[in-house]
N, C-alpha and C positions, 0 to 999 in steps of 0.2 A: 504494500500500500504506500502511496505516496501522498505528501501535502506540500500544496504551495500556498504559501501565503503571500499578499499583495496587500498595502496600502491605497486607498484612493483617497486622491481630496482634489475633491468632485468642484469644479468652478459653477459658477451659478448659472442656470441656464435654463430658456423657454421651452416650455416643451406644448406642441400642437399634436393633440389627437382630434383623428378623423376617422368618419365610419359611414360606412355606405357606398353608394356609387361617384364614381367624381367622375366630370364633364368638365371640357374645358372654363366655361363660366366658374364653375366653381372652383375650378386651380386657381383663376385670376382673384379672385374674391379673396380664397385662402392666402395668397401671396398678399395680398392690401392688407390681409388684417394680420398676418406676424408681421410685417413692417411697420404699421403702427403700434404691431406691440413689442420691437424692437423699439421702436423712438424711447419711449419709458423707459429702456432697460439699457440703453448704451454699453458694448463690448459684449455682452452676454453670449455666449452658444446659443444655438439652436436644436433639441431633439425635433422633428417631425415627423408622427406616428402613422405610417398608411397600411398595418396590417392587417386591417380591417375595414381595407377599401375594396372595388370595383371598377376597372375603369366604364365608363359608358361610351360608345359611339369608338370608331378607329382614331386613334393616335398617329400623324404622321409628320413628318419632319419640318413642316410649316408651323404646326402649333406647336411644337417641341421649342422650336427657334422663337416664337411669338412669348411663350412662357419664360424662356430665359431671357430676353432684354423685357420683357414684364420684372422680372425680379431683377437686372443693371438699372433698373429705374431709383433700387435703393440700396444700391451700392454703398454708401456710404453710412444706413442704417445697419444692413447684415453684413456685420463686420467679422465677428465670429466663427467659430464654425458650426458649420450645418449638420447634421447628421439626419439622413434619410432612412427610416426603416419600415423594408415593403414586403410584402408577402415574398415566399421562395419559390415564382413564377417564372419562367424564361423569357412569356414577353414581357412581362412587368420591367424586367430586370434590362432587358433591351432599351425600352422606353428610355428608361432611367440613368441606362448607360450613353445611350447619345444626351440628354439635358445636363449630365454633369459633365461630359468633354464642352458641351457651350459652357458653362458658365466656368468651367476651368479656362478657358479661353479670356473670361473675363475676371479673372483674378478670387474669386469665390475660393472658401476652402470649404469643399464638399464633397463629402462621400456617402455612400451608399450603404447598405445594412439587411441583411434578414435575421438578423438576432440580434435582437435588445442589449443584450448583454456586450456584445461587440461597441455600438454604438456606443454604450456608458462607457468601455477601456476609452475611444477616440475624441471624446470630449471630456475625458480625466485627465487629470497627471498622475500615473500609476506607479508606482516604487515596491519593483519585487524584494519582496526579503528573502527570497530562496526557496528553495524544495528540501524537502528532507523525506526519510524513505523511512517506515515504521516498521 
């Protein structure tokens, strides 16, 4: 048997959950309102929860691009890091993968997530104290 132990100390950060179908209107809606609720929180992370979405309607590389200068519109709001976590779907995960090369294009630090857990290491500061073997 083995254990590791890790320290976190977790920085303050927004976290958006979302449930149901999402449509493009409502990607845009949700992008307005953590930017207004980054203004409040200056520097904070970002968790955003889409494990328990749907998309609605096809997703294609116009609204993909439309959604990321949507969200360069507050470039200077989401400062932070992002953390995305989305179902473990192939297209999901496609999607998500061309929206973060945009916004990696525009200086965003964001990445993507199918387990929570991962996401809390990437907007931690994690300080292992080692393994040790029982």
């Amino acid at each position: 048997m083995s254990i590791e132990i890790k320290v976190y100390k977790v920085k303050d950060f927004i976290r958006l959950n979302e449930s149901g179908e999402i449509d493009f209107a409502r990607s845009m809606q949700l992008i307005h309102n953590l930017a207004m609720a980054a203004s409040f929180y200056s520097g904070h992370n970002i968790l955003i929860d889409f494990r328990e979405t749907t998309l609605a309607g096809e997703i294609d590389m116009s609204t993909i691009l439309r959604l990321a200068l949507e969200m360069a519109r507050y470039e200077s709001t989401l400062k932070g890091r992002i953390a995305n976590v989305l179902p473990n779907d192939e297209k999901r995960l496609s999607i998500a993968k061309q929206f973060k090369a945009s916004l990696d294009l525009q200086g965003f630090q964001y990445e993507i997530f199918t387990n929570f857990e991962d996401a809390i290491d990437w907007l931690s500061e994690v300080t292992d104290l080692g393994e040790s073997d029982d």
